[in-house]
C-alpha positions as CSV (number, residue, x, y, z in Angstrom):
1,X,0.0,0.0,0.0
2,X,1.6,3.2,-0.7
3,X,0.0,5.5,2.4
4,X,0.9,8.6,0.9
5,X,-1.3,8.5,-1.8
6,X,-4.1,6.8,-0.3
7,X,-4.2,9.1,2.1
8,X,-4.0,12.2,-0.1
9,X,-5.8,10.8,-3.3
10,X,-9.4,10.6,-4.1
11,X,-12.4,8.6,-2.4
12,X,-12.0,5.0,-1.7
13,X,-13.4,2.3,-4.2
14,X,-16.1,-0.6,-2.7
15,X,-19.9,-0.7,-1.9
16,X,-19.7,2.7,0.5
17,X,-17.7,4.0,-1.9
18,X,-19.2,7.6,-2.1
19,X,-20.1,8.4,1.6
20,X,-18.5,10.2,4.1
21,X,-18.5,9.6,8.0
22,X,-17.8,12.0,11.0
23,X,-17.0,9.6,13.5
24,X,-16.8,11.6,16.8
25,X,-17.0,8.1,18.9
26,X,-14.4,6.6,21.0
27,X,-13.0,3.6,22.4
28,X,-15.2,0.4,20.7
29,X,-19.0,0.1,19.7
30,X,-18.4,3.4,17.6
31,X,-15.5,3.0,16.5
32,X,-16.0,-1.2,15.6
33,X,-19.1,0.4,13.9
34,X,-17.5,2.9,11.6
35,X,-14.6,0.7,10.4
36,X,-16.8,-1.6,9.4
37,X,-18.4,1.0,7.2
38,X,-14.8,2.4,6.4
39,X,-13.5,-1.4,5.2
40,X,-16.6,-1.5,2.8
41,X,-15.3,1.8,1.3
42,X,-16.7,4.9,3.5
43,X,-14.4,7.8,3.7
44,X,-14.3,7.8,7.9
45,X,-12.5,11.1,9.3
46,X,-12.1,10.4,13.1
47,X,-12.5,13.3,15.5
48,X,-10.0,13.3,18.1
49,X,-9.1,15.4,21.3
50,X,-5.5,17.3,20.8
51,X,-2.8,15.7,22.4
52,X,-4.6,12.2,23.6
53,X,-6.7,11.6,21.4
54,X,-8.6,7.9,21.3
55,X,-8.5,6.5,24.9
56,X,-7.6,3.3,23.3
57,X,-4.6,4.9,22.0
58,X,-3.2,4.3,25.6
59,X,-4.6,1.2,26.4
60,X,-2.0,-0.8,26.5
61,X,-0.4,-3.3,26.6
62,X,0.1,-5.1,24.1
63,X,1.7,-2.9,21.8
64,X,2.9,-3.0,17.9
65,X,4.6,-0.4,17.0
66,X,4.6,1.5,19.5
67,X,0.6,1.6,19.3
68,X,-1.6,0.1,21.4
69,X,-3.2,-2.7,19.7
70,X,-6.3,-2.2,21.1
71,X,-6.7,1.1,18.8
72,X,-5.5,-1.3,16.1
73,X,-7.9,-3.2,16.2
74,X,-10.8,-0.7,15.5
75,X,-9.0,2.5,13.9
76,X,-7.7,1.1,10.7
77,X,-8.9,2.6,7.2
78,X,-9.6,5.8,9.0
79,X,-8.3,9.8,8.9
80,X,-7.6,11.3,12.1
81,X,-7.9,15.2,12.6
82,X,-7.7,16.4,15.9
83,X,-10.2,18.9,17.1
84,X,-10.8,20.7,20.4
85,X,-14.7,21.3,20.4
86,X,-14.1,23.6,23.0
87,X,-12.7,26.2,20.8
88,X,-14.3,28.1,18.6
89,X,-12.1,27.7,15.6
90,X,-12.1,24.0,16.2
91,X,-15.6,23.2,16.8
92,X,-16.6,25.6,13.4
93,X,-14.3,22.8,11.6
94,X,-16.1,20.2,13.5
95,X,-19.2,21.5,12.3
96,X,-18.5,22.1,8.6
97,X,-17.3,18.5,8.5
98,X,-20.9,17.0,10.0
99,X,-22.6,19.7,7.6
100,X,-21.0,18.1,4.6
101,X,-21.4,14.5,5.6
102,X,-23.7,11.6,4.6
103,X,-23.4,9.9,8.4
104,X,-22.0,11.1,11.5
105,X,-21.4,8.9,14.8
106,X,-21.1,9.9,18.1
107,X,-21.3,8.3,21.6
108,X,-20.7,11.1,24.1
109,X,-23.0,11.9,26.9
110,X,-26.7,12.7,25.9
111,X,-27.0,16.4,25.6
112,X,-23.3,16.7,25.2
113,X,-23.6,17.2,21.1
114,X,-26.7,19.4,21.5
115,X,-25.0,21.8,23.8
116,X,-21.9,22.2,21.5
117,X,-24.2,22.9,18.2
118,X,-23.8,19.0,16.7
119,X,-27.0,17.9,17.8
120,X,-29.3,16.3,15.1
121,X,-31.9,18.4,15.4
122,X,-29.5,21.5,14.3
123,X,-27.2,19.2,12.0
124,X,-30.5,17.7,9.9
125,X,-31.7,22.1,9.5
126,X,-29.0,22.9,7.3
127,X,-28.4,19.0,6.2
128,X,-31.7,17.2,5.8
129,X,-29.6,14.0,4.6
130,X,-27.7,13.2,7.1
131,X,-27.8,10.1,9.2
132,X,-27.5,10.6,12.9
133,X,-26.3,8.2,15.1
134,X,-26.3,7.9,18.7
135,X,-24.7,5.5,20.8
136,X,-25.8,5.4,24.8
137,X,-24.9,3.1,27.2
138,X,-28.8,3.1,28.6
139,X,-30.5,5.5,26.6
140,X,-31.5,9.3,26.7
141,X,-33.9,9.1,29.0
142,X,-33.2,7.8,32.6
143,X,-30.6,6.0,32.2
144,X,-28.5,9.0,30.6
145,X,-26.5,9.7,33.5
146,X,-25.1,6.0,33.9
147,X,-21.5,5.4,32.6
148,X,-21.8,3.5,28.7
149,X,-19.1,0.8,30.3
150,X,-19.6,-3.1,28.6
151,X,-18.7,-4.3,32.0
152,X,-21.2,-2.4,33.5
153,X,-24.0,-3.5,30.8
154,X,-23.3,-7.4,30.6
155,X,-23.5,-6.9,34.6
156,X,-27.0,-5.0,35.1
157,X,-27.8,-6.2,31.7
158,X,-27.7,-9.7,32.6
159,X,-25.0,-11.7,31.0
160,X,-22.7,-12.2,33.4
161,X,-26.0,-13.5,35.7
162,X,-25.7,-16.8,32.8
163,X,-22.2,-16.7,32.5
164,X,-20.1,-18.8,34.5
165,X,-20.4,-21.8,37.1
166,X,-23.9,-22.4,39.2
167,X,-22.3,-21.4,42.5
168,X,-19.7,-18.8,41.2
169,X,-19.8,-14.9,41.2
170,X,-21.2,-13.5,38.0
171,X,-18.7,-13.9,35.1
172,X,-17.9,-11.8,32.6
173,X,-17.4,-12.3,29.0
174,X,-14.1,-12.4,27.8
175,X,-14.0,-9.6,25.1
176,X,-16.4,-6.5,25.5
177,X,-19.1,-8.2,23.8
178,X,-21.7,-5.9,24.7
179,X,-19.7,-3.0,22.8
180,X,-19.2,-5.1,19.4
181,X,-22.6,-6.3,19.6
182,X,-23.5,-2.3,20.2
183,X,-21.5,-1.8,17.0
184,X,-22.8,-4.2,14.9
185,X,-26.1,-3.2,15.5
186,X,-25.0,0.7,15.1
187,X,-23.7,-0.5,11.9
188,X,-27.0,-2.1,10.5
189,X,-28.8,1.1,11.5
190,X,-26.9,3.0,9.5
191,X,-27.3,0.9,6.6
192,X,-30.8,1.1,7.0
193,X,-31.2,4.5,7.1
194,X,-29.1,5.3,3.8
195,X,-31.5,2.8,2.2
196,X,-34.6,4.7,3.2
197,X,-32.4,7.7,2.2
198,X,-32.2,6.5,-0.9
199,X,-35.3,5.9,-1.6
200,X,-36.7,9.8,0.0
201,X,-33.6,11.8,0.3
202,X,-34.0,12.3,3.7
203,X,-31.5,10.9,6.5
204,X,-32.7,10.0,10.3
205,X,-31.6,9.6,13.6
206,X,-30.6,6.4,14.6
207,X,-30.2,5.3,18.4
208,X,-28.8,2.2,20.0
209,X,-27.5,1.5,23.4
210,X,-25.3,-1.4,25.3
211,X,-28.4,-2.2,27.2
212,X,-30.9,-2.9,24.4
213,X,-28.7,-4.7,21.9
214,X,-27.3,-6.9,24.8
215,X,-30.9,-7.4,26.3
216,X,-32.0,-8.5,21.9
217,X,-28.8,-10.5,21.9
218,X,-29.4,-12.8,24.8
219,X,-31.9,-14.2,22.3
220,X,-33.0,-17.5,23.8
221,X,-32.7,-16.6,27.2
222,X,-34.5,-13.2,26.4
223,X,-37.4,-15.0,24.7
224,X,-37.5,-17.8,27.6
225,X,-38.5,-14.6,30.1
226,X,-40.4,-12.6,27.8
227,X,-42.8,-15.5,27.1
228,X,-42.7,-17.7,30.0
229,X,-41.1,-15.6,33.0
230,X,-38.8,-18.1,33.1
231,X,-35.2,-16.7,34.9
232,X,-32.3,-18.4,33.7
233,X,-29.2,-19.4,35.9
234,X,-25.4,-19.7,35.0
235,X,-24.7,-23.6,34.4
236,X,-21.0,-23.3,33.1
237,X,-20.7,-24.8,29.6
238,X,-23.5,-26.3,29.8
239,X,-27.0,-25.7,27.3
240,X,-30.2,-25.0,29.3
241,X,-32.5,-26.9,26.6
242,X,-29.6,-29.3,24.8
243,X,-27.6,-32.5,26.1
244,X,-25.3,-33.1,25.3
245,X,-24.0,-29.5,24.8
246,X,-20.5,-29.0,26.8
247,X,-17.5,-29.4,27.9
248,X,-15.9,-32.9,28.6
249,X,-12.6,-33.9,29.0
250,X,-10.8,-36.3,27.0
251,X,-7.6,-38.1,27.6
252,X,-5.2,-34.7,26.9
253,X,-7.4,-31.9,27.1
254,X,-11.4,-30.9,27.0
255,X,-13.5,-31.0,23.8
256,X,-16.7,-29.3,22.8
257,X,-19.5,-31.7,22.2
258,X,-22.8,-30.0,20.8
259,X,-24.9,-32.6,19.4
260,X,-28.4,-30.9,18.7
261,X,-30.7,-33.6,17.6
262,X,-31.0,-37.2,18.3
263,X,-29.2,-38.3,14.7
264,X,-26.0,-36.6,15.8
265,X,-26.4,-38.4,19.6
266,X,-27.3,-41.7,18.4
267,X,-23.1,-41.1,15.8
268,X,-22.0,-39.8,19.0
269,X,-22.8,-43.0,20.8
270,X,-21.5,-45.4,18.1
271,X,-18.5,-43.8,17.5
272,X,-17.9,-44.0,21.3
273,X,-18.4,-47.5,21.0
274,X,-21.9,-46.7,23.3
275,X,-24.5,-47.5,21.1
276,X,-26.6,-49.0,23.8
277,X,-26.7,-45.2,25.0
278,X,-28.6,-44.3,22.4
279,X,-30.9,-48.0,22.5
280,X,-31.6,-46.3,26.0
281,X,-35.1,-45.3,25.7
282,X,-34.1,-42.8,29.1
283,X,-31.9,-40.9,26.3
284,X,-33.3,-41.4,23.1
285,X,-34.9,-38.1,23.3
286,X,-33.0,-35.0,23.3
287,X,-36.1,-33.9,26.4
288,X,-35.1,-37.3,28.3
289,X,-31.2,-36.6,28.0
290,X,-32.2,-33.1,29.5
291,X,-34.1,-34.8,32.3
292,X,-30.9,-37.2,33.0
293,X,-28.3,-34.9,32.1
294,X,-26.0,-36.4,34.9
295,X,-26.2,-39.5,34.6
296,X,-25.5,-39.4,30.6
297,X,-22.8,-37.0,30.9
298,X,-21.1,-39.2,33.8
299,X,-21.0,-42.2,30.5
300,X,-20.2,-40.0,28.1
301,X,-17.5,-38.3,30.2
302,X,-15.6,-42.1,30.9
303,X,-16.2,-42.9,27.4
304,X,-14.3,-39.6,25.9
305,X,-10.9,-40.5,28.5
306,X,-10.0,-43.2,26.2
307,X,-8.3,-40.5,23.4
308,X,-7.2,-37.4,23.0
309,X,-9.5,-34.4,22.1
310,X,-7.2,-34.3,18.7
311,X,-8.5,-37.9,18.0
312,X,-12.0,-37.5,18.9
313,X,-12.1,-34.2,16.4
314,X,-11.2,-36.6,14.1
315,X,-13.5,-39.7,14.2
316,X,-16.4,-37.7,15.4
317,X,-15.9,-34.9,12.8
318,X,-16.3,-37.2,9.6
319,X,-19.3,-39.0,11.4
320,X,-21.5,-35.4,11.6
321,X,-21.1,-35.1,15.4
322,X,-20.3,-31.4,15.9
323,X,-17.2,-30.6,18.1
324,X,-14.0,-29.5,18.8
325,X,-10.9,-28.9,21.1
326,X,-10.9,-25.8,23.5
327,X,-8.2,-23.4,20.9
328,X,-5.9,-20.6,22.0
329,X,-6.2,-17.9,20.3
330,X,-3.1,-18.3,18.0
331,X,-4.7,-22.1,17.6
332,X,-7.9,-20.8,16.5
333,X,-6.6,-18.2,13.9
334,X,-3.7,-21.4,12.7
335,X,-7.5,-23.6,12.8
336,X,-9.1,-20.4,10.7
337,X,-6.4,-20.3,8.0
338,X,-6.4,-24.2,7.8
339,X,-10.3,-24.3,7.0
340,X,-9.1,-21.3,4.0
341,X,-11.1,-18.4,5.8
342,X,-8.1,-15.9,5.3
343,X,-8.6,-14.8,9.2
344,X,-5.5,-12.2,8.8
345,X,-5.0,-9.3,6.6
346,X,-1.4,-8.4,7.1
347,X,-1.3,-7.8,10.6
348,X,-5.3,-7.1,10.7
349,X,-8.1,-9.4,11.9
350,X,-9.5,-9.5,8.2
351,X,-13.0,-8.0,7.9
352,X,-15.5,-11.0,8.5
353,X,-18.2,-10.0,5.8
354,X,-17.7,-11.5,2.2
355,X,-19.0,-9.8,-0.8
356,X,-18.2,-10.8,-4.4
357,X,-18.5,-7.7,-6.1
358,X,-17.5,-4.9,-3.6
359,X,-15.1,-7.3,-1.5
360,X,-13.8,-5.3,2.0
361,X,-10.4,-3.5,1.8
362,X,-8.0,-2.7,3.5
363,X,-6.7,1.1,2.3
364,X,-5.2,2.6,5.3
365,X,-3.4,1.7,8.6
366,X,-5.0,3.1,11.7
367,X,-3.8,6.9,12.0
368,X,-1.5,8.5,13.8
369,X,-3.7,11.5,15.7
370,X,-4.6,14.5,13.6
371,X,-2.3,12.8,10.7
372,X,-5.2,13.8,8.2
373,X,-6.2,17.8,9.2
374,X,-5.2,18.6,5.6
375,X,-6.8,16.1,3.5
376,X,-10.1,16.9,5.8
377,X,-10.1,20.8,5.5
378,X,-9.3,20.2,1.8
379,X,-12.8,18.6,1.6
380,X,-14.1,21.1,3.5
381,X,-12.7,23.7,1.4
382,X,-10.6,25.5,4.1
């Protein structure tokens, strides 16, 4: 890639090819959101305080480069200027760039953009097109004042009340789900709105928050309160509704077993050489192996100590029984590459979406802060 040009030339090529976001979010669920946009071929210009900049840009370590990698991981194909909104001069740059863009981000305190001029109601006056978006931790309304933390959301939201063992503490994810879930969601939003731009020429505001995409995302557990009060509990690795569905341990190391119907218990159980659990009219059914989940599991678990998890992957694999060894990380990207997914893109986690026509790419390392104030004002006409 030659940088220079790239980031002095003209607008990217891909399927966002055309648009330009003001991303004035920080740390993850904005920032995941607007790469996203930016690897599908947004022009992104990243608003940054003087001198700091990013929080993430100090979060460290690990670093690369002498970068934190946690600002790698979410900053890349992006221009950086470096704006105090507290001045005037500043905050008038700030301002021409949301006038002349198609979608602007933001997750700062509710009110915050209002009071400094770069709320939506005053951006949509003189821009009619532009799609808003807000990210909160808990909304505008009550819950404005609490602190838009993922720890803080997977705890009052609920996760970490499912996650973990049945007489521990609550248990945390181990990524800030809640954030790229956030982001994702922020990112579909978007899309949304541009579409229905398209079709009326008039842009939207668009609000998500931590608690309401992690509340949608607990999915089954969600729906099991919403339509029968029922309250989950944490059970470890194990499946509420499935068995068997966890973690067992083989003769080197545990292995994932997730066999969802009956046809892939009953190859489980021939391949363990346990056929007779299957014959077992106490399992046959996926509700009785709920109903005697110990006592199955207890079989299954002597059963799997006769091999390695390395050999059970591979007899159990080719039979249709779904599973698989408990990967490191560098395992699971070596496992990725393996199965041809093309995980890395140089020393990027590759975008995940695949499109044959308007494929993601990769244009520009994460910037260094305010590295782009000229290309910016030069769009801006200043």
């Amino acid at each position: 890639m030659n940088e220079r040009s790239e980031r002095t030339g003209e607008h990217s090529s891909g399927a966002l090819s055309g648009l330009l976001v003001a991303d004035f979010s920080r740390v993850l669920a904005g920032p995941y959101a607007t790469m996203l946009l930016a690897d599908l071929g947004a022009d992104v210009v990243k608003v940054e305080r003087p001198g700091a900049g990013d929080d993430t840009r100090s979060w460290g370590p690990p670093h690369a480069g002498g970068v934190a990698t946690y600002f790698l991981a979410v900053n890349r194909n992006k221009r950086s200027i470096a704006l105090d909104l507290r001045d005037p001069a500043d905050l008038e740059v700030a301002r021409a760039l949301a006038t002349r863009a198609d979608v602007l981000v933001e997750n700062f305190k509710p009110g915050t953009m209002d009071r400094l001029g770069l709320g939506y109601s005053s951006l949509s006056a003189t821009n009619p097109g532009l799609v808003y978006c807000s990210i909160t931790g808990f909304g505008a309304g009550n819950g404005a004042d609490l602190p838009g933390y993922d720890l803080i959301a997977q705890a009052v939201g609920g996760l970490m009340s499912v996650t973990g063992e049945p007489d521990g503490p609550g248990t945390k994810a181990g990524v800030a789900l809640v954030d790229v879930i956030t982001g994702l969601h922020a990112g579909l939003g978007v899309l949304a709105a541009l579409r229905h731009r398209d079709a009326t020429g008039q842009g939207q505001r668009v609000s998500v928050s931590l608690l309401s995409s992690l509340l949608s995302a607990l999915t089954n557990h969600a729906s099991g309160y919403a339509a029968a009060g029922v309250v989950p509990k944490a059970m470890g690795n194990r499946h509420p509704s499935i068995v068997p569905y966890e973690v067992f341990q083989a003769a080197d190391r545990p292995i994932v077993i997730a066999a969802g119907n009956d046809r892939q218990f009953r190859a489980l159980c021939e391949v363990l050489g346990r056929a007779d659990l299957a014959d077992d009219p106490r399992y046959a059914a996926n509700t009785g192996r709920v109903a005697c989940r110990e006592e199955l599991v207890g079989e299954l678990d002597r059963a799997l100590a006769a091999r390695t998890a390395d050999e059970w992957f591979a007899a159990l694999t080719p039979a249709g029984v779904p599973c698989g060894p408990i990967n490191t990380l560098d395992a699971a990207f070596a496992f990725a590459a393996d199965l041809g997914l093309e995980p890395l893109a140089g020393d990027q986690v590759a975008n995940p979406i695949g499109l044959g026509a308007t494929p993601p790419a990769y244009r520009l390392p994460p910037p260094s802060l305010g590295q782009d104030a000229d290309w910016v004002r030069e769009i801006l006409g200043q």
